[in-house]
N, CA, C and O of each residue as an XYZ file, in Angstrom:
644
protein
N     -39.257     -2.474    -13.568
C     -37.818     -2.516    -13.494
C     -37.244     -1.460    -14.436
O     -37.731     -1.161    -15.527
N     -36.075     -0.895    -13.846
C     -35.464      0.516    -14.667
C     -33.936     -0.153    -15.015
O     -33.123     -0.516    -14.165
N     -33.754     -0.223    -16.584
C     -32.718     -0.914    -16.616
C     -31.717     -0.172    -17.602
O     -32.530      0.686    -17.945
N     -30.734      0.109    -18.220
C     -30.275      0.383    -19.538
C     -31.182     -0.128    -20.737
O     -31.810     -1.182    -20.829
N     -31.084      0.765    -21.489
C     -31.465      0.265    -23.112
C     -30.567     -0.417    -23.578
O     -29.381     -0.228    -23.310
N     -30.981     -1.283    -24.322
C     -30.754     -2.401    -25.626
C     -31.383     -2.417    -26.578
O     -32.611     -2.327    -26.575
N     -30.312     -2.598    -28.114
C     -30.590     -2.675    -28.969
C     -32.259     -3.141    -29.345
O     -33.016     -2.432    -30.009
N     -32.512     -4.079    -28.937
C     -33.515     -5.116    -28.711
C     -34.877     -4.886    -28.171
O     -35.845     -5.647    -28.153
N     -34.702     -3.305    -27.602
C     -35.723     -2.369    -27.128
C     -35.992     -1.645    -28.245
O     -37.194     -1.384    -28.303
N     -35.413     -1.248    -29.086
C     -35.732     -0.185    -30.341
C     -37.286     -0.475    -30.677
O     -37.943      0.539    -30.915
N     -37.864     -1.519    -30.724
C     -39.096     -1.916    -31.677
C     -40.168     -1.051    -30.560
O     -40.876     -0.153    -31.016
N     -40.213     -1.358    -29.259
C     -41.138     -1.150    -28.508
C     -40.568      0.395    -28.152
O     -41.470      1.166    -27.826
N     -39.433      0.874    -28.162
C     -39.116      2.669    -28.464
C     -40.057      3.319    -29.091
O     -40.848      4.154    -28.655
N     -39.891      2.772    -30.423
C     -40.563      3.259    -32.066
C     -41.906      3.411    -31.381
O     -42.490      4.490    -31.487
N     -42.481      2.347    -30.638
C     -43.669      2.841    -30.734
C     -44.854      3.397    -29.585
O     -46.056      3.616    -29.437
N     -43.482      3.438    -28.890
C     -44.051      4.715    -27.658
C     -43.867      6.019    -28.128
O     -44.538      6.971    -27.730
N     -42.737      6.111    -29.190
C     -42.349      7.551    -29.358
C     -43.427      8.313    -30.591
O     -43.948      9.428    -30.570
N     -43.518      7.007    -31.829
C     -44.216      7.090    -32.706
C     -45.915      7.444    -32.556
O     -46.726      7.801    -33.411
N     -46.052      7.208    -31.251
C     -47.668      7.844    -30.881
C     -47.189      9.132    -30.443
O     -48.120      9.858    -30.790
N     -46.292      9.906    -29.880
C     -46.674     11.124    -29.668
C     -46.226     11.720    -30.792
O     -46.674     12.835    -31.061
N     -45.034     10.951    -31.869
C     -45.014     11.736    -33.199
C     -46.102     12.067    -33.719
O     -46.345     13.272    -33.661
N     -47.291     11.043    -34.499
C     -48.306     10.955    -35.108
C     -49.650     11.436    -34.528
O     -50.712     11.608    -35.126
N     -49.272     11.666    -32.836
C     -50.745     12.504    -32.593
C     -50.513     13.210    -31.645
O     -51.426     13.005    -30.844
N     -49.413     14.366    -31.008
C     -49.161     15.036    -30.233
C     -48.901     15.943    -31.000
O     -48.960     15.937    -32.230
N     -48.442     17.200    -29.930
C     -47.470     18.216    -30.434
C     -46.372     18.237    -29.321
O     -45.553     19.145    -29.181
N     -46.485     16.899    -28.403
C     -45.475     16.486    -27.777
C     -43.462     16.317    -28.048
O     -42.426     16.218    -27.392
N     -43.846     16.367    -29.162
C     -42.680     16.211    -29.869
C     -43.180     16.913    -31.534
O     -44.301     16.863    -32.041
N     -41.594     17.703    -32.243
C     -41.607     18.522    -33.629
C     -41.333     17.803    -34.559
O     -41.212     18.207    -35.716
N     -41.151     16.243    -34.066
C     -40.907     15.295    -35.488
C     -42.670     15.289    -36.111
O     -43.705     15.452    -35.465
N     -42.518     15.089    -37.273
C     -43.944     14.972    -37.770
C     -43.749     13.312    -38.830
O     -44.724     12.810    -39.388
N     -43.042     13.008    -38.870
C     -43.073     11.910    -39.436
C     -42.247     10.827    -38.495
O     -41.227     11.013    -37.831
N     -43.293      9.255    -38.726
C     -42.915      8.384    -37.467
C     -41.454      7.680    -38.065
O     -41.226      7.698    -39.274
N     -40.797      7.256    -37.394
C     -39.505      7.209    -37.008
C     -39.166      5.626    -37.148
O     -39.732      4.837    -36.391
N     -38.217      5.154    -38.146
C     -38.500      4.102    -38.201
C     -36.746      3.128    -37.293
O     -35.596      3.489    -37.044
N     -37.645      1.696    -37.089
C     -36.270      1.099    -36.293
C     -35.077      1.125    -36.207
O     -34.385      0.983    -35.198
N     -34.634      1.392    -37.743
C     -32.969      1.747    -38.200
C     -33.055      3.136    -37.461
O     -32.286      3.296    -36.513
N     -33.899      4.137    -37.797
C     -33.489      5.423    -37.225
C     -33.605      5.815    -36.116
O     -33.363      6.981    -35.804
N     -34.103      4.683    -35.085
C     -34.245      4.988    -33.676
C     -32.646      4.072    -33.210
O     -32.126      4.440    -32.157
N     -32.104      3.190    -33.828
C     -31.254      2.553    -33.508
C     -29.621      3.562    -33.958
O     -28.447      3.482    -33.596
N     -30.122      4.143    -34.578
C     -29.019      5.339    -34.897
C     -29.073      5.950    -33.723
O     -28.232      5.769    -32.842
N     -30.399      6.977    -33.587
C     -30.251      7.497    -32.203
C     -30.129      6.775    -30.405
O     -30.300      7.291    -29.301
N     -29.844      5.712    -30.746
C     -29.681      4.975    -29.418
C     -27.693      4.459    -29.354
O     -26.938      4.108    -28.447
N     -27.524      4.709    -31.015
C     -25.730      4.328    -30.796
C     -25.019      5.858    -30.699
O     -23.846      6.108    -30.423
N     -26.115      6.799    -31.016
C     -25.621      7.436    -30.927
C     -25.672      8.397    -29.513
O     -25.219      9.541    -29.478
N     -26.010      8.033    -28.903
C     -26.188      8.466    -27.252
C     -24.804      7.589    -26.757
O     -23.726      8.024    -26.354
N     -25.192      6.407    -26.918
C     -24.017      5.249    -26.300
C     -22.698      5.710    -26.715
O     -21.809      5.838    -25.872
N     -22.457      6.026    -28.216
C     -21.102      6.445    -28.185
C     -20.904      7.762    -27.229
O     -19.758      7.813    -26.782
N     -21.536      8.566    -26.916
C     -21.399      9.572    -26.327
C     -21.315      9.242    -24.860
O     -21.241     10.104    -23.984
N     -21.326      8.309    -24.705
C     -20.774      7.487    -23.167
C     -22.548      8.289    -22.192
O     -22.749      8.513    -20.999
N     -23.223      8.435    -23.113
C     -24.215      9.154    -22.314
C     -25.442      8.132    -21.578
O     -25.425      6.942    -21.893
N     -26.447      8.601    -20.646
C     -27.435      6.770    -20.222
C     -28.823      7.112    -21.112
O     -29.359      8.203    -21.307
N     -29.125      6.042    -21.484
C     -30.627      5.594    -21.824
C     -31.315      4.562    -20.884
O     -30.940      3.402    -20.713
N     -31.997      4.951    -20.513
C     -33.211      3.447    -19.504
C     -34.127      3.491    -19.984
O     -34.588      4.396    -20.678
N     -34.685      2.234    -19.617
C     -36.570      1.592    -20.159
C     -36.556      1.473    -18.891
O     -35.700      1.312    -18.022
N     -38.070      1.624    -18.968
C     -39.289      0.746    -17.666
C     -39.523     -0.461    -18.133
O     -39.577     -0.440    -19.363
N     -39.674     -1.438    -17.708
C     -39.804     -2.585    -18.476
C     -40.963     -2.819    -17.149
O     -40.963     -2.483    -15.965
N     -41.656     -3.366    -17.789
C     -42.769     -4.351    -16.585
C     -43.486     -5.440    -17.353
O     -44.090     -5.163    -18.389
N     -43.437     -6.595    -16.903
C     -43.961     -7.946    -17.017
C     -43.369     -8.198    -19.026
O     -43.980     -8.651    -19.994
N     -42.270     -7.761    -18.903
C     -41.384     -8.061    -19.650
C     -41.454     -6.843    -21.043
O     -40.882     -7.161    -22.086
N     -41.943     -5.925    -20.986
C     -42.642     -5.164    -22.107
C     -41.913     -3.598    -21.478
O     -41.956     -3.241    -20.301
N     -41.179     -2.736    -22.776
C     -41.044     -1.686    -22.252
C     -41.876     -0.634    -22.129
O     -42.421     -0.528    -23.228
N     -42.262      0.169    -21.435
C     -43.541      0.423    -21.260
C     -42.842      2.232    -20.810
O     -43.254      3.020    -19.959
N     -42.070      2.319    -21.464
C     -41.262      3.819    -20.731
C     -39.548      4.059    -21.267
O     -38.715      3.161    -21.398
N     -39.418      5.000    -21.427
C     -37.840      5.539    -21.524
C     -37.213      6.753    -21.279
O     -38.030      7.644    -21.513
N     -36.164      7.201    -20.925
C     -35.917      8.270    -20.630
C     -34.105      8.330    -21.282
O     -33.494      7.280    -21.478
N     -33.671      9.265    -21.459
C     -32.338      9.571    -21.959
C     -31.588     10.805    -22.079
O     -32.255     11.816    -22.298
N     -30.080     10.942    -21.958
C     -29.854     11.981    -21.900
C     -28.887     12.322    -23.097
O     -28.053     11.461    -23.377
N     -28.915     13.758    -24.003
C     -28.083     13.873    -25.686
C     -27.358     14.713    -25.317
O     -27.823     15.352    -24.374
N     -26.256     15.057    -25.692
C     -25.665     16.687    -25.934
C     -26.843     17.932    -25.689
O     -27.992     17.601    -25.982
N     -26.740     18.654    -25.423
C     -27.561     19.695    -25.208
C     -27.573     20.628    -26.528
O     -28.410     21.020    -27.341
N     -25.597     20.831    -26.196
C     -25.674     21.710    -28.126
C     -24.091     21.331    -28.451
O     -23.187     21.504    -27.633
N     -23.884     20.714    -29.959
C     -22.700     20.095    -29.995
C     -21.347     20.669    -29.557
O     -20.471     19.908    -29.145
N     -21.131     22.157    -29.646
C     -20.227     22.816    -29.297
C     -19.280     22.477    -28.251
O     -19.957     22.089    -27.299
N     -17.976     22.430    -27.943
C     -17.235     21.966    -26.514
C     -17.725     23.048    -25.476
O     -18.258     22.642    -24.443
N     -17.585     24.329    -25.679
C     -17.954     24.168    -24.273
C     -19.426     24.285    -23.843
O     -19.924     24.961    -22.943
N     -19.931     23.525    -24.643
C     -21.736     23.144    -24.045
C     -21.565     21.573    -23.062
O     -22.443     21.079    -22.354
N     -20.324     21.095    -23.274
C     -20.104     19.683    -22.723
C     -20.574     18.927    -21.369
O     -20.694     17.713    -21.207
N     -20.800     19.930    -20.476
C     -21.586     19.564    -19.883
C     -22.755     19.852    -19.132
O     -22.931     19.814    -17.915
N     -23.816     20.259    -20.412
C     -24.679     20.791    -20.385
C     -25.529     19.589    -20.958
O     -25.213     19.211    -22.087
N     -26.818     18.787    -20.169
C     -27.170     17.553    -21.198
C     -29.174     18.044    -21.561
O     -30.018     18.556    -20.825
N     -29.202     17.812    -22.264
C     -30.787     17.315    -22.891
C     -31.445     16.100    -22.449
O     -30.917     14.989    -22.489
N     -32.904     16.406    -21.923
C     -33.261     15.173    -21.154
C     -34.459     14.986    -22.611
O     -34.772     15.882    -23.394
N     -34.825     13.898    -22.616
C     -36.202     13.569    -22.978
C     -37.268     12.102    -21.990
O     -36.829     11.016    -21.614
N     -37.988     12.380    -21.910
C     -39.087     10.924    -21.462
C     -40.006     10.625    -22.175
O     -40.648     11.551    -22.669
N     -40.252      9.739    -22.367
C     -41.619      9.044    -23.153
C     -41.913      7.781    -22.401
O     -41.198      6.845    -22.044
N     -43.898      8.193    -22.198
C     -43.854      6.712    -21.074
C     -45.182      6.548    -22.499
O     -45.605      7.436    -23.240
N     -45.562      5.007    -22.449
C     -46.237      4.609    -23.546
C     -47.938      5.337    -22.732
O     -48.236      5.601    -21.567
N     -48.717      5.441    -24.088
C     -50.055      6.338    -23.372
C     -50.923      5.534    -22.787
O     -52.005      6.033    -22.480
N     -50.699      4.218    -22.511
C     -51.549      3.398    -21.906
C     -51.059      3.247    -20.555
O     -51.696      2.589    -19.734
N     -49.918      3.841    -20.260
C     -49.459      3.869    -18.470
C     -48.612      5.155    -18.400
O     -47.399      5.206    -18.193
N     -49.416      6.134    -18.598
C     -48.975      7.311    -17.961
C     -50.039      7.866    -17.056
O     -51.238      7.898    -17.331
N     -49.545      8.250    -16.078
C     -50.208      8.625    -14.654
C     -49.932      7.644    -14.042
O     -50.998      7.312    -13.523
N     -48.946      6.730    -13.667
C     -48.698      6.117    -13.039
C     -46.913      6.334    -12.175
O     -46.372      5.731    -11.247
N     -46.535      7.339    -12.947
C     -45.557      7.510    -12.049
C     -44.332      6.726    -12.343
O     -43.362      6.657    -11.589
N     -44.448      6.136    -13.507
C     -43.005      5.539    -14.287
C     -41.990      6.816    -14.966
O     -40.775      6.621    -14.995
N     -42.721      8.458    -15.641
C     -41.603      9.061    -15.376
C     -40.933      9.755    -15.080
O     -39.931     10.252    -15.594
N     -41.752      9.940    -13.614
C     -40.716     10.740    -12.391
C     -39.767      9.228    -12.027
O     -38.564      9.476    -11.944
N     -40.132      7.726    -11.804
C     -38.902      7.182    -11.675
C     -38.136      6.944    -12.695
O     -37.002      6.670    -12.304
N     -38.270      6.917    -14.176
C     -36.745      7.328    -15.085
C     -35.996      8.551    -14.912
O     -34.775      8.676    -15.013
N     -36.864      9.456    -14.637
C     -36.143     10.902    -14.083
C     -35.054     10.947    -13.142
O     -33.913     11.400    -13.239
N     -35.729     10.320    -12.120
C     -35.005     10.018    -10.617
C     -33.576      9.327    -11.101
O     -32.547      9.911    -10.762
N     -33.478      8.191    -11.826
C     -32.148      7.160    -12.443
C     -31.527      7.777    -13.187
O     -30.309      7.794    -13.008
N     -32.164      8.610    -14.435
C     -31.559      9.478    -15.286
C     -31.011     10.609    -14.675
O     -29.883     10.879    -15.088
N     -31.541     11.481    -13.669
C     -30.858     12.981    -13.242
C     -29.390     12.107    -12.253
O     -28.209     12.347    -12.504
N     -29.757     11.327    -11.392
C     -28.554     10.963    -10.569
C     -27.298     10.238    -11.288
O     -26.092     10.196    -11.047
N     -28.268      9.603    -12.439
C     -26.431      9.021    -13.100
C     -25.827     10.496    -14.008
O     -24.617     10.544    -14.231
N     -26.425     11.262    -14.332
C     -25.864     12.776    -15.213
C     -25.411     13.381    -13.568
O     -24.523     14.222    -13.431
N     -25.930     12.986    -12.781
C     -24.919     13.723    -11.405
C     -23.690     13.233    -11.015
O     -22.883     13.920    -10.389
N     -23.453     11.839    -11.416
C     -22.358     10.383    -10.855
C     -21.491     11.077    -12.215
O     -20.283     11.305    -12.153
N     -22.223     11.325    -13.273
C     -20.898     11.394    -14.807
C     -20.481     12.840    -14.944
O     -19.978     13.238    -15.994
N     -20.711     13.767    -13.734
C     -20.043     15.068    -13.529
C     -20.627     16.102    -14.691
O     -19.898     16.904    -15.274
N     -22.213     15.949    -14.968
C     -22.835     16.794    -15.796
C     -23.273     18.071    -14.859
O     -23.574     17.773    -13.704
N     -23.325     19.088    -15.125
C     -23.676     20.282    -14.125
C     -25.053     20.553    -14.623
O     -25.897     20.303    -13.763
N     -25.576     21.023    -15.841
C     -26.578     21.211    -16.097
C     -27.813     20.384    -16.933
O     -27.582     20.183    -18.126
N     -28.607     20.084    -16.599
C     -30.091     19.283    -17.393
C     -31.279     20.624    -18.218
O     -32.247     21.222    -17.746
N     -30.646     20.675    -19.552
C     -31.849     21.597    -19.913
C     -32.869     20.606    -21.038
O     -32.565     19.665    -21.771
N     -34.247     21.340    -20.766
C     -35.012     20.676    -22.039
C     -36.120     21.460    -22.229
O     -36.516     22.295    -21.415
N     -36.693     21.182    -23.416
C     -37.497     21.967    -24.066
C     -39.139     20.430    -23.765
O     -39.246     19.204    -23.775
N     -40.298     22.038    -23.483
C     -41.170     21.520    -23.313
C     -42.642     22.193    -24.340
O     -43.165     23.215    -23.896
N     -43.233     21.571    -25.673
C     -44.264     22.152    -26.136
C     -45.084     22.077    -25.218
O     -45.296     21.185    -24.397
N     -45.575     23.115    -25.396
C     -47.116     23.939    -24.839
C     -48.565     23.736    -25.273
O     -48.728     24.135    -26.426
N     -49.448     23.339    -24.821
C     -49.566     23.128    -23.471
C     -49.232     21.407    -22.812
O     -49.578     20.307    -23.241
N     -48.693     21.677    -22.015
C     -48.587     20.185    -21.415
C     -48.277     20.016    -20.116
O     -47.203     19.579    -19.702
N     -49.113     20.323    -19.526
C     -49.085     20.245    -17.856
C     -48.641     19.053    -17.230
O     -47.706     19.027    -16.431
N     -49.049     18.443    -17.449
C     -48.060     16.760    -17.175
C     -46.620     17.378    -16.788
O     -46.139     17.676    -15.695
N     -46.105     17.458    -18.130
C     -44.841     17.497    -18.076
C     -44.173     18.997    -17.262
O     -42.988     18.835    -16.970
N     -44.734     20.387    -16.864
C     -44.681     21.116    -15.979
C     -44.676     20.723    -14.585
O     -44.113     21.420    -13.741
N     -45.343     19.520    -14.263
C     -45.400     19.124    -13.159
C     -44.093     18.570    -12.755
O     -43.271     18.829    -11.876
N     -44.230     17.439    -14.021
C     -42.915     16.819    -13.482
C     -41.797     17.617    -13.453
O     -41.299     17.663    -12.329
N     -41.075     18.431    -14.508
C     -40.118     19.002    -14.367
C     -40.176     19.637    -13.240
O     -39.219     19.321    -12.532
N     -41.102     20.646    -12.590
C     -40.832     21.278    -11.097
C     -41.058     20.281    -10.222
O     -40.741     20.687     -9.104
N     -41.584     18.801    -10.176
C     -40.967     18.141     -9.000
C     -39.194     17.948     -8.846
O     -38.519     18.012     -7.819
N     -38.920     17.788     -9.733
C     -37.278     17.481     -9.790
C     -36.531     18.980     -9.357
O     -35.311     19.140     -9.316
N     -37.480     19.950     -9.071
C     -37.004     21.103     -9.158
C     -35.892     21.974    -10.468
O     -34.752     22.433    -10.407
N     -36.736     21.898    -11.375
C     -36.285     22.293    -12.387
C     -36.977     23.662    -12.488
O     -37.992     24.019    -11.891
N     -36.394     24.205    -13.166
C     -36.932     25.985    -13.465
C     -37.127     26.614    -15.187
O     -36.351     26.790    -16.127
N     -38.650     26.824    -14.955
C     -38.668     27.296    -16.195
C     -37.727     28.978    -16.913
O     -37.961     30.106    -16.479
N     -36.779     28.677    -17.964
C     -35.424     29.626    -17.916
C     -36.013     30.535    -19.132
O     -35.732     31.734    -19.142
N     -37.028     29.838    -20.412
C     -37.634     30.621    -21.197
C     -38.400     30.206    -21.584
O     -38.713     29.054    -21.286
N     -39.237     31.111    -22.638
C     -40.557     30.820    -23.334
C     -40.398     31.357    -24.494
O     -40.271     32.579    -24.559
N     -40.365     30.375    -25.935
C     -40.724     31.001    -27.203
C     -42.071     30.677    -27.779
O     -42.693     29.617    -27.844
N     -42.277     31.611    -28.085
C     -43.942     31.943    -28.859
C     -43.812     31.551    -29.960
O     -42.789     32.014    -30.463
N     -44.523     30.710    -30.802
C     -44.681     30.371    -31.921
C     -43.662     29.717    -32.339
O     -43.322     30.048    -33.476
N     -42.823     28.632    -31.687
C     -41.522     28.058    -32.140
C     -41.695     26.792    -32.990
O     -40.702     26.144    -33.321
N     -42.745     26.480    -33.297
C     -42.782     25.343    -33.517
C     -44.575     25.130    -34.479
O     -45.695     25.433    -34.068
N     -44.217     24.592    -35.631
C     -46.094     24.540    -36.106
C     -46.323     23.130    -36.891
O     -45.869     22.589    -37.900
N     -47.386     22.797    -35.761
C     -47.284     20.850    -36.348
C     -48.955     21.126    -36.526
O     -49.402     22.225    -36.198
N     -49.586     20.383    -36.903
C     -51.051     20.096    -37.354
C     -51.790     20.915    -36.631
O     -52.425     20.856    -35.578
N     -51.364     22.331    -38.120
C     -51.987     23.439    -38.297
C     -51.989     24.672    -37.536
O     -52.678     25.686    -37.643
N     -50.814     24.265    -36.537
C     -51.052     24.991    -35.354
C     -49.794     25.659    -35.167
O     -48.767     25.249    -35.708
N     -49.832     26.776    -34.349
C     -48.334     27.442    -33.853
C     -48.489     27.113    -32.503
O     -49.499     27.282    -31.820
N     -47.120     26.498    -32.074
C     -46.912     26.024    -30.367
C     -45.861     26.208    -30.103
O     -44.862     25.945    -30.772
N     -45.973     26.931    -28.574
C     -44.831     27.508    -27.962
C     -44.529     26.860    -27.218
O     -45.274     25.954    -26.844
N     -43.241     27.068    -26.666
C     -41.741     26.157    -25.905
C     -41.411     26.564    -25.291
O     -40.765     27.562    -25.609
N     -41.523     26.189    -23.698
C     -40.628     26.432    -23.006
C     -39.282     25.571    -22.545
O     -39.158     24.350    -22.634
N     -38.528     26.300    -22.146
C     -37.294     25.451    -21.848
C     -36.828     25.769    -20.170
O     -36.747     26.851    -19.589
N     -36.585     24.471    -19.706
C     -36.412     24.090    -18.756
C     -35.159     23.628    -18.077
O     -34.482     22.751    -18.612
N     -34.692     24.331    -16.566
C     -33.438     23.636    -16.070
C     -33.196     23.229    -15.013
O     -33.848     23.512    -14.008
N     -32.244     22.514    -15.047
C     -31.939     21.956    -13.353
C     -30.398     22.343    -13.071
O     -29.646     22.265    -14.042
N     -30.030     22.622    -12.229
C     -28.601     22.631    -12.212
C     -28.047     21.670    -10.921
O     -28.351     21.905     -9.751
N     -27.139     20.492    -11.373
C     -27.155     19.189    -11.066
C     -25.638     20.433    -10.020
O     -24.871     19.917     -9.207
């Protein structure tokens, strides 16, 4: 089931997100993220009238997807930032091309024109998915980013809704 986020989801957030903090280069946070500070970033989407969804299955969230400001400036306004995180024990299953699917059509219903996001390298997974939605890779920075020990490059990705 694909539903809105709740407060009440934060715990099981933390710790889908907190595995690709602590052992990816999936994400440039390097330190794991604790409940108050995921609950900041979840009021702070909501005040922005912007959507967050979970996957929830057999009562457990097991997936999320959301959309931020892209870049605070007005006229970036409707330009949005996607992210997904599905937990690593059910990915390849196709939970998040369907947060994608809920997330790109309600940023289409709230009159957003563009979906950009940034993707570390290498991660084919997530190449896939973005060109199923038909998204287009727009650039590539070399060395943007250096998490455990390493320099990793970014591409960034778009859709135009």
């Amino acid at each position: 089931m694909i539903r809105k986020a709740e407060m009440s989801d934060v715990p099981a957030i933390c710790k889908i997100y907190n595995y690709y903090v602590l052992g990816s280069t999936f994400t440039f946070e390097e330190e794991a993220i604790s409940v108050e500070g995921m609950m900041e970033r979840l009021n702070k989407v909501f005040s922005s009238d912007l959507p967050w969804y979970v996957y929830e299955e057999n009562g457990k969230v097991i997936g999320y997807a959301y959309g931020t400001r892209w870049k605070e400036r007005s006229a970036y306004r409707f330009s949005i930032e996607t992210s997904v995180y599905i937990d690593r024990n059910s990915a390849g299953k196709g939970i998040g091309s369907q947060l994608y699917e809920v997330l790109i059509n309600q940023l289409k219903e709230g009159g957003y024109h563009s979906i950009i996001t940034g993707v570390s390298q290498p991660n084919e997974n997530s190449r896939k998915l973005h060109e199923k939605f038909g998204f287009k890779k727009v650039a590539e920075f070399k060395e943007a980013g250096f998490k455990f020990n390493q320099w990793i490059d970014v591409t960034n990705w778009q859709l135009m809704l």
